[in-house]
C-alpha positions in Angstrom: -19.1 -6.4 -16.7 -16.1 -4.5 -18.1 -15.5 -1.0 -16.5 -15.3 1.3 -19.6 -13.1 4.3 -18.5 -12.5 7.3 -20.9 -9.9 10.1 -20.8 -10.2 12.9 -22.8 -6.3 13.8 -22.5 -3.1 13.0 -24.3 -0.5 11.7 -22.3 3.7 12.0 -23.3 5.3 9.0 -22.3 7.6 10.9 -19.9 9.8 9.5 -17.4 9.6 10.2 -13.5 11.8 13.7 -12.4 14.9 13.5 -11.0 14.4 13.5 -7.2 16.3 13.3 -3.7 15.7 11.5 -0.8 16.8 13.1 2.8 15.3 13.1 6.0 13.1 16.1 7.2 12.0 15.6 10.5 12.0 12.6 13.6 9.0 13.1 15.5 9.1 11.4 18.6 6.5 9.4 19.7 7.4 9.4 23.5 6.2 5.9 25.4 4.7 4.5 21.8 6.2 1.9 19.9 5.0 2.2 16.2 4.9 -1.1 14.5 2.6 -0.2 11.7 1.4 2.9 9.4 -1.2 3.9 7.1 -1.9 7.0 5.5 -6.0 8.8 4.8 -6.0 9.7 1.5 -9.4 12.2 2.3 -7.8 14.6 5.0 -4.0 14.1 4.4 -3.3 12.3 7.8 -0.8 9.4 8.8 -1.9 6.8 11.1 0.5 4.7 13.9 -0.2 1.8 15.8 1.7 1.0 18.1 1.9 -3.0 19.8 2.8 -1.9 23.2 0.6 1.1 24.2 -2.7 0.4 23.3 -2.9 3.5 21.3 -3.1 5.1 17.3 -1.5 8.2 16.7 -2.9 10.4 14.6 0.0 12.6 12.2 -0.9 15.8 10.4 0.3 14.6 6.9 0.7 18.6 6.0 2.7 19.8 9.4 3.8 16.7 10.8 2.6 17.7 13.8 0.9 14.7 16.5 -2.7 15.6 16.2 -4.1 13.0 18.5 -3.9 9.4 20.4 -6.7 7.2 19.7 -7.3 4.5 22.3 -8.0 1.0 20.7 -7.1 -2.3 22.2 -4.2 -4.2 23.4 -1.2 -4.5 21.4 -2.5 -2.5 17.7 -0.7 -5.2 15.3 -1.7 -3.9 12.3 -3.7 -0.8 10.6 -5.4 0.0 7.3 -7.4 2.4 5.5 -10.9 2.3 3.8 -10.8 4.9 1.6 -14.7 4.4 0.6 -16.1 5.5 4.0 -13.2 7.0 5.3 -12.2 4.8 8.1 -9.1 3.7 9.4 -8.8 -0.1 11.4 -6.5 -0.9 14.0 -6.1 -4.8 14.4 -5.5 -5.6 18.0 -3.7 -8.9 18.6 -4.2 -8.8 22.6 -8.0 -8.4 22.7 -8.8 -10.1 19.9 -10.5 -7.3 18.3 -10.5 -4.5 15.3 -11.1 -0.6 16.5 -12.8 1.2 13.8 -11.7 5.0 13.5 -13.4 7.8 11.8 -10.7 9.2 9.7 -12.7 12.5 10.0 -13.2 13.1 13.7 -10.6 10.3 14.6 -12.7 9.6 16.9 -12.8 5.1 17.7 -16.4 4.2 16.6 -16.7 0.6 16.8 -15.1 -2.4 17.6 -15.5 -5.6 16.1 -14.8 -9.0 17.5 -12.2 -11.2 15.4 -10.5 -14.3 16.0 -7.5 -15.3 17.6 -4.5 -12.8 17.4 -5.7 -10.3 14.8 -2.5 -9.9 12.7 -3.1 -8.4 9.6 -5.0 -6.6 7.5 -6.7 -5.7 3.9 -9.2 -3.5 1.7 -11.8 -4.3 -0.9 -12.9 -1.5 -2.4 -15.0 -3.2 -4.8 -17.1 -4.8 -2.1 -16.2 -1.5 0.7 -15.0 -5.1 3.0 -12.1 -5.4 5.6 -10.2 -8.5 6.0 -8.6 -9.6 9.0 -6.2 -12.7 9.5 -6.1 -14.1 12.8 -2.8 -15.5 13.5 -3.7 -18.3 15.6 -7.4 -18.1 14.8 -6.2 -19.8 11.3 -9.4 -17.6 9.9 -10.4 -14.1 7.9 -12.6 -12.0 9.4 -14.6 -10.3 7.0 -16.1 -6.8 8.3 -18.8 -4.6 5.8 -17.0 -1.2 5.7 -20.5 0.2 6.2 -22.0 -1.1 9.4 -18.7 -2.5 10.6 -21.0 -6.0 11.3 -19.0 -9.2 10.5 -20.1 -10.7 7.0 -17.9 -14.3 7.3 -15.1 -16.1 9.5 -13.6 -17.6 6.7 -11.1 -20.6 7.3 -7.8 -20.9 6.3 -4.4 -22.7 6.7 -2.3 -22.6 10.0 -1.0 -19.4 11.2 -2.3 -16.2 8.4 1.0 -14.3 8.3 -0.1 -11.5 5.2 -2.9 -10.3 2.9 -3.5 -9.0 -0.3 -6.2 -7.7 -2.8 -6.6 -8.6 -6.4 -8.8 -5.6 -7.9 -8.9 -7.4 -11.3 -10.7 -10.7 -10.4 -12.3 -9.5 -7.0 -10.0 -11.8 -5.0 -8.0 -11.6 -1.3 -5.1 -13.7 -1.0 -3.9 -15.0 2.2 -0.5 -16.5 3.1 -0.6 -18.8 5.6 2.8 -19.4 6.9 2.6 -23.1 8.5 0.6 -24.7 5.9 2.8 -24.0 3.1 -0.2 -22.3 1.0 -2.0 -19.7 0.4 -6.2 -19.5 0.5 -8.1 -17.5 -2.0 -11.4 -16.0 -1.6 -14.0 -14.6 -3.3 -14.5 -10.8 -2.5 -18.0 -11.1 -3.7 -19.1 -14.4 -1.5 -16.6 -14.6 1.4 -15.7 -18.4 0.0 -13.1 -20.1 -0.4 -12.3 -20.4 -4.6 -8.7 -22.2 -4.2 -5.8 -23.5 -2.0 -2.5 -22.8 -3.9 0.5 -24.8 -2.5 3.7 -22.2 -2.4 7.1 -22.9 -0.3 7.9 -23.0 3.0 6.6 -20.4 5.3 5.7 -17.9 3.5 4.9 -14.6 5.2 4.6 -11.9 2.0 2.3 -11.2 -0.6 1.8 -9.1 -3.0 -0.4 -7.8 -6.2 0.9 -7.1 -9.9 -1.9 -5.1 -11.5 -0.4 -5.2 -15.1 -0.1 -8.8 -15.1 -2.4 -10.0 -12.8 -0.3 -12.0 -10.3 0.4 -13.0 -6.9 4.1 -12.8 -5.8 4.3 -14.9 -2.5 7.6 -14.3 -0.5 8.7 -17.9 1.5 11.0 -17.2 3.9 11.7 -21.0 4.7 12.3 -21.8 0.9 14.1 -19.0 0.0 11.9 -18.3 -3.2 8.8 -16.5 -4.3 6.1 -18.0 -6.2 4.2 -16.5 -8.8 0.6 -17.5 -8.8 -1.9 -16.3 -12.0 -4.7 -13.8 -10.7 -7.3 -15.5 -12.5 -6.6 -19.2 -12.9 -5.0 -19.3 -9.5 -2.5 -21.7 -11.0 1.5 -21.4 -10.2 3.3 -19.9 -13.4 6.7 -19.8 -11.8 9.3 -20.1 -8.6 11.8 -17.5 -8.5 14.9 -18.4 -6.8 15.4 -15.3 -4.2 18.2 -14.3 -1.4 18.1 -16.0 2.3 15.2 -15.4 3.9 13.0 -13.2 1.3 10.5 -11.2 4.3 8.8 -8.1 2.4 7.3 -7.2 -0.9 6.2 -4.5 -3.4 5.1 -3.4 -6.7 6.2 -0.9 -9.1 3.6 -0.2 -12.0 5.6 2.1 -14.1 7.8 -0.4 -14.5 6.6 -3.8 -14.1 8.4 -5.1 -11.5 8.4 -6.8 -7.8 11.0 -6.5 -5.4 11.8 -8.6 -2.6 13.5 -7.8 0.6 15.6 -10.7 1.6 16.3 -11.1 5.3 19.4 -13.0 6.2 21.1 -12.1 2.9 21.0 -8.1 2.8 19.0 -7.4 -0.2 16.5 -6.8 -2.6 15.8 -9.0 -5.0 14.2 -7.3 -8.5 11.7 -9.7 -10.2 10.4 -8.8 -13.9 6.8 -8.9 -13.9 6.3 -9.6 -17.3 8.8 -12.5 -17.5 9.1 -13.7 -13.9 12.9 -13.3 -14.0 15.3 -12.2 -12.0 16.6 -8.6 -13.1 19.1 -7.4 -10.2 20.6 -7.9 -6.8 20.5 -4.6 -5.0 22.3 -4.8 -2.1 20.8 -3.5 1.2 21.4 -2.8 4.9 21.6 -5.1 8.1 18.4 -7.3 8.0 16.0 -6.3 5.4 12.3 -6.2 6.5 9.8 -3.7 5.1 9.7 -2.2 1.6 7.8 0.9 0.3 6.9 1.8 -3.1 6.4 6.0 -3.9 4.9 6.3 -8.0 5.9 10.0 -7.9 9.9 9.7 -8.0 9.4 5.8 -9.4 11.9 4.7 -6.0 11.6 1.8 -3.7 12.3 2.2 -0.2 13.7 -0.5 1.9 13.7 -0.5 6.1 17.3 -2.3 7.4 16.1 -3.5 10.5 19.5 -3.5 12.7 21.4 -1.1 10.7 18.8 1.5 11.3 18.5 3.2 7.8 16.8 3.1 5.0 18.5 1.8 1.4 16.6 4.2 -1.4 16.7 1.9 -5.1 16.2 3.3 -8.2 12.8 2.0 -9.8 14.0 1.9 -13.4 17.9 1.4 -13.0 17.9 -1.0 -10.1 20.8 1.0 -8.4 21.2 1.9 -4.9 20.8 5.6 -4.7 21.7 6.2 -1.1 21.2 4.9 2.2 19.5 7.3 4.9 19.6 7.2 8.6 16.7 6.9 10.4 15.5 5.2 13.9 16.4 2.0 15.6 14.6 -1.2 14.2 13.0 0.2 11.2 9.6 -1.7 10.6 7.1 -0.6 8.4 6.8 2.9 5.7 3.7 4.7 4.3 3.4 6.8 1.8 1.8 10.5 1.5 1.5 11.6 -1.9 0.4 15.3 -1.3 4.0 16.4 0.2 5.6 13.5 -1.4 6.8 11.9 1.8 7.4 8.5 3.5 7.0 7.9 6.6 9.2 5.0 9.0 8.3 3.4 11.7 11.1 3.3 14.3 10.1 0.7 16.5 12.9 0.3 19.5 13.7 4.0 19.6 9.8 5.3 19.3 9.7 7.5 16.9 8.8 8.1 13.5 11.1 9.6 10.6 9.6 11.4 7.7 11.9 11.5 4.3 11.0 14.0 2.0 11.1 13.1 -1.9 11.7 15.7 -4.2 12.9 17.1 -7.5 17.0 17.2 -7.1 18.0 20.7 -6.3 14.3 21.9 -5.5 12.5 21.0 -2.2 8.8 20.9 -2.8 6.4 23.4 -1.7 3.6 21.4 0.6 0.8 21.2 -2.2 -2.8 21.9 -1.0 -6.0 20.7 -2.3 -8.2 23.4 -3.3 -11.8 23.2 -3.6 -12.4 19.7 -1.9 -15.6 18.5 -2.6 -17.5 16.5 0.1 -19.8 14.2 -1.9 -17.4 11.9 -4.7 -18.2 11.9 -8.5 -20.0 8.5 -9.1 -19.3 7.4 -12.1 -20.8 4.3 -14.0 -19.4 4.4 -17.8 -17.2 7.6 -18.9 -15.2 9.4 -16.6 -13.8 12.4 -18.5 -10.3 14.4 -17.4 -9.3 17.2 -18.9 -10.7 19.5 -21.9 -10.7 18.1 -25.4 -9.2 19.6 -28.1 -5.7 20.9 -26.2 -2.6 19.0 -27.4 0.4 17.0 -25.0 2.1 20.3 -24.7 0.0 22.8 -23.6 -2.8 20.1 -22.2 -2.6 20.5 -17.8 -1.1 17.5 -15.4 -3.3 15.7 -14.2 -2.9 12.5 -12.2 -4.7 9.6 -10.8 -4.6 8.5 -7.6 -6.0 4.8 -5.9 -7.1 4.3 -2.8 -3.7 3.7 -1.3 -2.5 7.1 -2.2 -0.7 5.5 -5.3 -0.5 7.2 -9.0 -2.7 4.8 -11.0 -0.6 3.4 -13.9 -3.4 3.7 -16.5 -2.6 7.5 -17.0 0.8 6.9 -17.9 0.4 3.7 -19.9 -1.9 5.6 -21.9 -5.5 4.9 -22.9 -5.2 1.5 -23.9 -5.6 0.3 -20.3 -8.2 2.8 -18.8 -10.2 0.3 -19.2 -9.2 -2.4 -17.0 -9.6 0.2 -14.0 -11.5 -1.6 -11.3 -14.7 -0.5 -9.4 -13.4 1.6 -6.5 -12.3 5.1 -5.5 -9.8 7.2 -6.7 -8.8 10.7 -6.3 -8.1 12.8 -9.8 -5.5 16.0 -8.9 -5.7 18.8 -12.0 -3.4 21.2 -12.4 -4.7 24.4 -13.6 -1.4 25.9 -15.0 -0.4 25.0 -18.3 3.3 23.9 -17.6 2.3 22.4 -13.4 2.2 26.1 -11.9 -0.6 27.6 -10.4 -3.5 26.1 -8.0 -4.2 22.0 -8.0 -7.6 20.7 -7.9 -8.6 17.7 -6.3 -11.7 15.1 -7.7 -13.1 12.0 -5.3 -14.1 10.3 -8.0 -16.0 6.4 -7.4 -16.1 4.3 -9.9 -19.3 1.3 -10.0 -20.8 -0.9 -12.4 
């Protein structure tokens, strides 16, 4: 059944702020090497696991300030958030394991037997489900975010390199990087609904929520495939630079970008047409892209040039390039102070770019008035008061569960609609021209 979503605002179809990019603040992570981040969208903190120490570090996402080492297993490979019970998971390659985190106490709570080499990881909000690729398990682990009990070893291809979640059809994709294919399952069942033949070795995926469709980055073949969300049929093969290794989305304006390896760059992919809009040229050794909604930028980590190449979302420049830590490997995002964070592996540390409007650095925004329960909401969800016009009406914005502004609210109300079951977090600004206090909504939506 068809989520019906209703917002009682008008929306100007305004463009993104001017904003810089610098860097803040390094904090140094002393013996830890972070490989991986993710950020808790319910208490404003950054996650880091790191592959050598056995350890998560917890990152005040207001102060910056190291708030606490988690022990998990051995060698954390990969982290991820559920947003629905606020937990975070740490997937540990070593002991073939997943440590489950409160995201309140952060305090480890479980741990869940996997397969061989946990490697990656994903979210479902519709079903509140973790996914787990074993590397050289060649299965999913599927974990209930509820009572962190395994629901399904699902099979796949040889070596699961990446994961992704398709919130429109209730499917997780996985790229399996020595099978040439990818496996798709069923969020709802745990089975599996297709094997989709892509390129050689391919090692990223990703989700386009406008047009419904897979992007899968193959390293080996130098290309990405384009696979449709619901048919799970191949609609096209973009010819990419050497090596594509990383990918992202950017709602506002349609479009994938890849991170090519070998060649330097970043390839820009129009979703709606599958074609190839730019070249932006990058640092040493792409690997590791970041997408921030709020200043409509992509973020790309040059591994062995140690910096960070900032694109323009809707011009496809280059903006600037900023220096950060040895061997750059993964960003996340935090949408309260508008920063994104880098993972440094080699030099252990983590640098923390502030994004804001050129000329003006942004006051840390608080969220006022928190409530602890979340608005369910099973047919209407209403923003706003009727009756005020564009002008005078105050911002609001809508968050998902990855800390990312939904693109409904800005396309306007044709697409509330399509908004899937999940949880998202609605911030309302109480001042009629985005002064004053901001008030923050949990707000889940269910059939």
């Amino acid at each position: 059944m068809r989520i019906s979503v209703l917002i009682c605002v008008l929306f100007l179809p305004v463009s993104p702020p001017a904003h810089a990019q610098w860097l803040e603040t390094t904090i140094n992570l002393n013996d830890s090497f972070p490989f991986a981040l993710c950020y808790n969208t319910a208490y404003n903190k950054v996650y880091s696991a790191s592959a050598t120490s056995g350890f998560v570090t917890v990152i005040s996402g207001a102060t910056n300030a190291l708030i606490k080492l988690v022990p998990v297993g051995s060698y954390p490979w990969d982290i991820c958030y559920n947003a629905t019970t606020i937990r975070v998971y740490c997937a540990n390659s070593g002991s073939n394991d997943v440590t489950v985190i409160s995201g309140v106490t952060d305090e480890a709570i479980a741990t869940v037997t996997a397969g061989d080499c946990p490697y990656v990881l994903c979210f479902n909000p519709a079903n509140n489900k973790v996914y787990c690729a074993n590397y050289y398990g060649n299965s999913v682990t599927v974990i209930d975010g509820g009572s962190n009990q395994v629901l399904a070893t699902v099979p796949v291809g040889d070596r699961p390199r990446s994961l992704c979640y398709n919130s429109r059809n209730n499917k997780v994709y996985c790229a399996n990087e020595a099978s040439i294919n990818m496996t798709v399952i069923d969020g709802a069942t745990n089975g599996v609904v297709a094997t989709v033949d892509v390129g050689y070795s391919p090692c990223a995926v990703c989700y386009n929520q406008l047009g419904n469709k897979v992007y899968c980055a193959n390293w080996g073949s130098n290309s990405v495939t384009v696979v449709d969300g619901a048919s799970n049929q191949v609609v096209a093969t973009v010819d990419v630079g050497y090596e594509p290794w990383a990918l992202c989305y950017n709602p506002w304006d349609n479009k994938a970008y890849c991170a090519n390896y070998i060649s330097g760059d970043v390839t820009v992919i129009d979703g709606a047409t599958d074609q190839v809009l730019a070249t932006v040229a990058a640092g040493d050794h792409p690997c590791a892209l970041c997408y921030n909604p709020t200043s409509n930028k992509v973020f790309c980590a040059n591994y062995y040039s140690a910096d960070v190449t900032v694109i323009d979302g809707a011009t496809d420049q280059a903006l600037r390039s900023i220096i950060v830590g040895d061997q750059p490997v993964d960003f996340c995002h935090n949408p309260v102070q508008n920063r994104v964070y880098v993972a440094n592996y080699l030099i252990r540390s983590i640098s923390v770019l502030r994004d804001t409007a050129e000329g003006i650095e942004d006051e840390a925004t608080t969220f006022r008035n928190r409530p602890n329960d979340a608005t369910i909401v099973h047919n209407t969800l209403a923003v706003g008061r009727e009756g005020q016009d564009a002008i005078t009406q105050p911002s609001h914005a809508l968050f998902d569960v990855n800390g990312r502004r939904s693109l409904n609210l800005r396309a306007g109300l044709n697409d509330i609609g399509s908004l899937p079951p999940g949880v998202y977090f609605i911030r309302e600004g109480l001042g009629t021209r985005g002064e004053g206090l901001v008030e923050t909504r949990k707000v889940v939506i269910a059939r």
